[in-house]
C-alpha positions, 0 to 999 in steps of 0.5 A, a space after each residue: 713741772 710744766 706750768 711757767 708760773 709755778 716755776 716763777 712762784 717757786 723762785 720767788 718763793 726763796 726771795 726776801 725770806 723776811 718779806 710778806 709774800 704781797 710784796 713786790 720781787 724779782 727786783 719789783 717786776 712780780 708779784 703774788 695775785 693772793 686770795 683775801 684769806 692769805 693775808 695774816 692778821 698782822 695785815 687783814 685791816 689794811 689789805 685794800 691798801 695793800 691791794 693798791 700799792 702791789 695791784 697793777 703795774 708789774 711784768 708778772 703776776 702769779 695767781 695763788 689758788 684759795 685753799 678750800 680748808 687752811 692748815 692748821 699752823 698752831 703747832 708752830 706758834 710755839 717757834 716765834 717768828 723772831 726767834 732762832 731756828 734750830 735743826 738741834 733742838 727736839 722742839 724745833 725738829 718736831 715743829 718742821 716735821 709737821 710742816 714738811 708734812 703739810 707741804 708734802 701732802 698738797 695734792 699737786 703743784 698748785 696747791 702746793 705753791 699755795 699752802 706755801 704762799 698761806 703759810 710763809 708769813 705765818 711761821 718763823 721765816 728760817 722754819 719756812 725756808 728749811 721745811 719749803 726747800 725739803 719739800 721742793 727737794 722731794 716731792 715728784 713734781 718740783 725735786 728737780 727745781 734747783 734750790 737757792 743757796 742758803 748764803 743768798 737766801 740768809 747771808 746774813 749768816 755768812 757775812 760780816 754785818 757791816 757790808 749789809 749797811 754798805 750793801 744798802 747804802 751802795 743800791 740806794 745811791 748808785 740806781 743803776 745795777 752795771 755801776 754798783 761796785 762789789 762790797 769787800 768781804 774783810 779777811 780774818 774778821 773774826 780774830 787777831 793774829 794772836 789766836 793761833 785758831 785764827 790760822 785755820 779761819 778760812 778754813 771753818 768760815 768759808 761759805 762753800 763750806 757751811 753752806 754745804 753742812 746746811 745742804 746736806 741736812 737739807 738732804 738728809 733731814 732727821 725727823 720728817 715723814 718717813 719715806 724722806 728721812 729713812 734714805 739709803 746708808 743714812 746713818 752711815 753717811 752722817 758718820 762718813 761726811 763728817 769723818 772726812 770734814 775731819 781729816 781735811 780739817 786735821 790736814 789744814 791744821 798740819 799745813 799751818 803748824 797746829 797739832 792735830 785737835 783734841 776730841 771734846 770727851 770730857 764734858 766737865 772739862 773747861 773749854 780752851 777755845 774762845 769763838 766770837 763769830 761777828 755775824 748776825 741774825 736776820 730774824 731778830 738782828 741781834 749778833 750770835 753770841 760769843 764763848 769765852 775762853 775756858 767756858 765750862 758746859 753746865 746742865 741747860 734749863 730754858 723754855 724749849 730746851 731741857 739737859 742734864 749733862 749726866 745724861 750725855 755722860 749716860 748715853 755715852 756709856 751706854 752707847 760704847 758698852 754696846 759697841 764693846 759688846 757688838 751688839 744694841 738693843 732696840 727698845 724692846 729689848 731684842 739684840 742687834 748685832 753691829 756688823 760689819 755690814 749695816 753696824 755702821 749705819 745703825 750707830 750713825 742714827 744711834 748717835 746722831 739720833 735720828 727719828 731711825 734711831 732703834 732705841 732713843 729712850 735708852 741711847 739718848 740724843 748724844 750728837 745733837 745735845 752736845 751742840 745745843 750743850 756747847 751752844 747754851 753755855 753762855 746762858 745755859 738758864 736764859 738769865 740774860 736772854 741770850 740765843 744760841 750761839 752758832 753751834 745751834 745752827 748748821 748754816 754757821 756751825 762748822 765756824 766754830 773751833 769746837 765744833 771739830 772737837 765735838 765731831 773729834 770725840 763724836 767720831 772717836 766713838 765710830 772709830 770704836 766700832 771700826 776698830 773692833 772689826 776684821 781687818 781686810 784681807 787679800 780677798 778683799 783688797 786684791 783685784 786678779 789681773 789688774 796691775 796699777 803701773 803708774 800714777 801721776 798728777 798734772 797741773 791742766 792750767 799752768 806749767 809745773 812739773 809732774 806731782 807738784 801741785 799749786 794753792 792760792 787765793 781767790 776772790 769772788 762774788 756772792 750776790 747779796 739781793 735776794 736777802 736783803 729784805 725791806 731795801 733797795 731792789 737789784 743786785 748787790 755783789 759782795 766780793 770774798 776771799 777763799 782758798 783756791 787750787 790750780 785746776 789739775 788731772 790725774 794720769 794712770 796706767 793700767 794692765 790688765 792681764 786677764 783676756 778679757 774686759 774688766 770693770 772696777 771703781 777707781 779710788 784716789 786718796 791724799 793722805 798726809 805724810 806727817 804731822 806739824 812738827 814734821 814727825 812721820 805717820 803711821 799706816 793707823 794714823 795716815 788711814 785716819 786722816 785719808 781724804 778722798 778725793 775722787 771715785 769713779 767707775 773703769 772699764 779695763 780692756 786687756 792690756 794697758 789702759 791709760 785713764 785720765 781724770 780731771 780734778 773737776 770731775 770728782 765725785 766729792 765736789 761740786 764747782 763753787 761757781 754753780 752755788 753762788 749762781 742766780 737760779 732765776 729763770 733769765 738767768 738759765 741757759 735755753 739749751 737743753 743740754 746746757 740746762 741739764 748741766 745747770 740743775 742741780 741739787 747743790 748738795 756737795 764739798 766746795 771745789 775749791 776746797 779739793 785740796 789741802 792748803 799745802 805749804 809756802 814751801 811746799 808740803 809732802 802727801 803720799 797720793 794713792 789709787 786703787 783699783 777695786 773689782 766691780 764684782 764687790 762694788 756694783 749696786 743693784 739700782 732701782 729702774 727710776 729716771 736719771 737724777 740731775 743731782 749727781 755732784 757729789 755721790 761720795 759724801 749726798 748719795 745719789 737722788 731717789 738711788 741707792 748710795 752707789 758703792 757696795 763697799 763702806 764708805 772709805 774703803 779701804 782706809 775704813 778698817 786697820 791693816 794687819 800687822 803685816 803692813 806697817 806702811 801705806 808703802 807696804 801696802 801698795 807693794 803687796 797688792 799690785 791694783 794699788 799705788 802711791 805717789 809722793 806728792 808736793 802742794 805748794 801755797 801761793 800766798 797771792 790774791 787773784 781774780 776769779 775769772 768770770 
C-alpha cells in the first residue's frame, strides 16, 4: 500500500459504521469525493444538497473511482439493515461469503476501496464491517493495514447503554476534546451479589475478552472463498482456542469458590442459568434480549432460521459413533480415519461445520445450531419479535454463562477422540541430554518473594467516537474496570549434557492444584484444566544455560493497550521500527487476563516447563515476507504460515498419561526435560490507575 489516501480511506472506512459514507469523519476534517452513482436511493433526490453540505471546507478529501459495472447486491436484501448480523446463522454466512467475494475480486486497491465505499450503505452495517475487515485482513495489498477493534467500532456491544447518553451529552457541552472527563463504565452491571454467576462477571464481560472471540472469527472465518477459510490446522484450532477459553475460565471458577461447569449435554433439560445482558444493538436500538432461569430449548421456526432440536440430538450420535469407530465418512461414503495426526482437525470442522466440514448433510451443523438454539429460546417462533440473544453474536457471546456450557458439552466430544488415543510414550516426552534444573517465577515490578505472584484491579479507557454515529464529533473516553497482574518473568536453568548445541521449544503451563472445596486433582483432571501460558523456541549451548522470559513476551496474548489504541495515521509512530511494533493483526488472548484471578488469601498452582526436541517440533514454512501479526501463534497461527508447532496443540497435556504416572509430580521426575514448581497467586481487591 503505497498511495496515503487509501490509507486514509481504508480508516475512515471503520469510522461511524451507521453513517453514509457522504458524511464528514475524522472528527469533520475528511471527506469522501463520491461519484453521482454511489448515492443510494434512499439520498439520490437530495444529493445536491448533500453535495453542499459535505463539498468544500475539509482538510482531506478522498476521491472514489466510479465503478465501470456496480456489484450486484440483491443477494443481501435478504439481511435487513436493521436487523442482527450473525456469523451462527447459515442465511447469514452464506450472505457474507458472496460479499467478502465481491470485495476479494477488485482487482486492486482502488477499486476496492471503492466497491467498499458502493456498498457501505447498501448492505446491513455489521454485515459490511465483518465482510470489509476479512477482506482487508487477506487480500495482498491492504493485509498488513491494522483493523480497528471492534469495541470502538460497535461499543455498543460491550458497554452499558446508559454511558452512550452521558458520552453524548459530555461531547455536546464540553467543545474542547482535553477537558472532557472519561465516562465510568459501572462494575457488575449485569446482576446482584445474589447470583453467584455474577462472581465470574468480569471474567465473561470483559472487552479484552469478546473482542478477541470476534477477532478470531475474523481470522478464521467459515464460509468465504476457499483460499481464506481452508487455513492450516483450522479445525483444530477452533477445538483448541476454545478448549483453553475453558480451562481459564474453569480456573476462575475455582479462584471464586464455583464448582467447575456442568456441559450442556441434555438438550431437553431446563437451563439453571438466567443472563440479562443490559447492553444494546446499534443497528436497531433495541436491548439484547434476556433468558430466564430454567428456559427450556424448543425446535425454532422463524424466517431465516429453521431447527428441530431432534436433529442436533441426531448429529450428536452421529458424530460420537464416529469417533467410537475411529473413523467419519465423507459424503460419498469413503472412510476417513480420525488419527492421531489430522483426526483432530477434521472433527474441528466437523463440528464447528465449517464449509471444510467433509460430510455436512450427515453431521450436521452441531456448534453453531446449539448457539442459534440457546439464542432463540426466548422467541424461538418470532411470536414476539424478539432478536437473538447474545449467544448469536461473537462480539457478545462469551457474556453468557452458558455459552461455557456449550462449549463444556461441545469440548466433552474432542476430549472423546483424544482419549481414544495412545498415550505419549518416552519417545515422545523425552528430550536425550537436556536436564530442566531449576524454575522460578519473578514479579519485574514490585518486591515479592520468588513464586508469589500479584492480582488486582485496573482502570482503563476505550475510546467511544468512532461509534458514536449521528453525535458530536471528537474523542469521548469511557473508563473501565478490568482484572489485571503485576508484570512478571520466568527464570530456568537449563543442562544441556550433550557436546554439542541443541534446539528445542520451551512450553510453560499453569495448572490448578485443587478445586473449590480445596479437594486435591488428579493428573486426568490437572491436564484438562492446563493453561498455557507462554511457548517459545531455545537454542541450548553445552552446559548450563540460564533463560529467562518475560510475561509480556507470551505467545497467547496480546497487550491490552495495542487493542483499544487509535490506528489513525496521526496517531502512528513515524519511525519505522517503532511502526513495526505498532501493526498488528489484533487477533490474540488479552494481556491482562494471563493469569487466573488467584485468591485474597493466595491460591496454589503447580506451574510447569518443558523442554521438547526441535527435531519433533520444527515446521517447514513457506518462503513468504514476515508477518506483522505474530501476537498470539498459540491460539491465531501465524499469518499466510503454517501453525508454528509440529506437535498438537496442547502438547503435552493433550492426551492421558500412562497409569505409571499418577501425578503432574510423577511425571516431572521421570523426564528430566520437565519441571514443576508450586506457585501462589494472590488477588489484591484494590482499584489502580492504568499508567499512561
Amino acid at each position: 500500500m503505497s498511495n496515503p489516501n487509501n490509507k486514509k480511506a481504508l480508516e475512515l472506512l471503520f469510522d461511524r459504521p451507521l453513517e453514509p459514507v457522504f458524511t464528514a469523519r475524522d472528527d469533520g476534517k475528511a471527506v469522501f469525493d463520491l461519484p453521482e452513482s454511489f448515492y443510494n436511493e434512499q439520498y439520490s433526490d437530495v444529493k445536491d444538497d448533500i453535495g453542499s453540505r459535505f463539498g468544500d471546507g475539509f482538510e482531506i478529501r478522498i476521491p472514489v473511482r466510479d465503478l465501470q459495472k456496480k456489484p450486484d447486491l440483491r443477494f443481501a436484501q435478504r439481511l435487513g439493515k436493521h436487523s442482527q448480523f450473525s456469523l451462527f446463522n447459515r442465511v447469514h454466512q452464506e450472505i457474507a461469503a458472496r460479499l467478502i467475494e465481491i470485495f476479494l475480486d477488485a482487482p486492486n486497491e482502488d477499486l476496492f476501496i471503492s466497491t467498499c465505499a458502493y456498498c457501505k450503505d447498501r448492505v446491513n452495517p455489521f454485515l459490511f464491517q465483518y465482510c470489509f475487515s476479512v477482506a482487508v485482513q487477506h487480500r495482498a495489498d491492504t493485509k498488513n493495514f491494522p483493523i480497528k477493534p471492534i469495541a470502538e467500532t460497535f461499543p455498543q456491544n460491550f458497554v452499558e447503554p446508559s454511558v452512550f447518553q452521558e458520552a453524548r451529552a459530555e461531547s455536546e457541552v464540553v467543545t474542547d476534546q482535553g477537558t472532557r472527563r472519561h465516562i465510568e463504565i459501572p462494575r457488575n452491571y449485569t446482576a446482584s451479589d445474589r447470583e453467584k454467576e455474577q462472581r465470574l462477571a468480569y471474567f465473561r464481560e470483559d472487552i479484552g475478552v469478546n473482542s478477541h472471540h470476534w477477532h478470531w472469527h475474523l481470522v478464521y472465518p467459515g464460509y468465504g472463498p476457499m483460499d481464506i477459510v481452508k487455513k492450516d490446522r483450522r479445525g483444530e484450532l477452533f477445538y483448541y482456542m476454545h478448549h483453553q477459553i475453558l480451562a481459564r475460565y474453569n480456573t476462575e471458577r475455582f479462584c471464586n469458590n464455583l464448582a467447575k461447569l456442568r456441559p450442556l449435554n441434555n438438550l431437553r433439560a431446563p437451563i439453571p442459568e438466567g443472563y440479562f445482558p443490559k447492553i444494546m444493538s446499534s443497528l436497531n436500538s433495541r436491548t439484547y434480549p434476556g433468558r430466564n432461569v430454567n428456559n427450556v430449548l424448543a425446535d425454532i421456526d422463524r424466517d431465516d432460521t429453521h431447527l428441530e432440536i431432534s436433529d442436533m440430538e441426531r448429529w450428536i450420535d452421529r458424530i460420537i459413533a464416529a469417533i467410537d469407530k475411529g473413523y467419519v465418512n465423507d459424503s460419498d461414503g469413503k472412510e476417513i480415519p480420525l488419527d492421531e495426526k489430522n483426526g483432530i482437525d477434521i472433527l474441528g470442522d466437523i463440528v464447528e461445520c465449517t464449509s471444510l466440514s467433509i460430510n455436512p448433510d450427515y453431521y450436521g451443523n452441531l456448534h453453531n445450531q446449539g448457539h442459534n438454539a440457546i439464542s432463540y429460546c426466548h422467541d424461538p417462533e418470532a411470536r414476539f419479535l424478539e432478536d437473538f440473544s447474545v449467544m448469536g453474536d461473537v462480539t457478545t457471546a462469551m457474556r453468557d454463562p452458558v455459552f461455557y456450557r456449550w462449549h463444556g458439552f461441545i469440548d466433552s466430544i474432542f476430549n472423546r477422540h483424544k482419549e481414544r488415543l495412545n498415550p505419549y510414550g518416552e519417545k515422545d516426552l523425552s528430550f536425550n541430554g537436556v536436564v530442566v534444573n531449576s524454575l522460578d517465577v519473578i514479579l519485574t515490578s514490585a518486591n515479592a518473594p520468588a513464586n508469589h505472584l500479584l492480582t488486582y484491579l485496573e482502570r482503563s479507557d476505550v475510546n467511544l467516537a468512532a461509534g458514536l454515529d449521528f453525535g458530536p464529533r471528537g474523542n469521548i473516553y469511557a473508563t473501565f474496570t478490568h482484572l489485571q497482574h503485576a508484570p512478571f518473568k520466568y527464570v530456568i536453568d537449563v543442562t544441556n549434557n550433550r557436546n554439542m548445541p541443541l534446539r528445542g521449544t520451551c512450553r510453560i503451563f499453569l495448572c490448578p492444584q485443587s478445586d473449590e472445596r480445596g479437594t486435591p486433582l488428579n493428573l486426568n483432571e490437572q491436564r484438562q484444566l492446563a493453561i498455557e501460558l507462554d511457548k517459545f523456541k531455545v537454542t541450548l549451548e553445552p552446559g548450563v544455560n540460564h533463560i529467562q522470559q518475560i510475561s509480556t513476551k507470551s505467545s497467547v496474548t496480546i497487550p491490552y493497550e495495542r487493542t483499544f489504541r487509535p490506528i489513525g495515521t496521526n496517531n502512528q509512530p513515524k519511525d519505522q521500527e517503532e511502526l513495526r511494533e505498532f501493526q498488528f493483526c489484533g487477533c490474540g488472548w488479552p494481556e491482562h487476563l494471563l493469569i487466573p484471578k488467584g485468591k485474597a488469601e493466595g491460591m496454589h498452582f503447580d506451574l510447569f516447563v518443558m523442554i521438547s526436541d526441535m527435531i519433533g517440533d520444527a515446521v517447514d514454512q513457506p518462503e513468504v515476507p514476515e508477518s506483522l501479526c505474530n501476537d498470539s501463534s498459540s491460539f491465531c497461527g501465524l499469518k499466510d504460515k503454517l501453525y508454528p508447532d509440529k506437535r498438537s496443540m496442547g502438547y503435552p497435556f493433550d492426551r492421558r498419561f500412562t497409569r505409571e504416572t499418577p501425578s503432574l509430580q510423577k511425571l516431572t521426575e521421570t523426564f528430566s526435560n520437565m519441571k514443576m514448581k508450586d506457585i501462589i497467586i494472590k488477588y489484591n481487591d484494590v482499584v489502580v490507575d492504568k499508567k499512561k
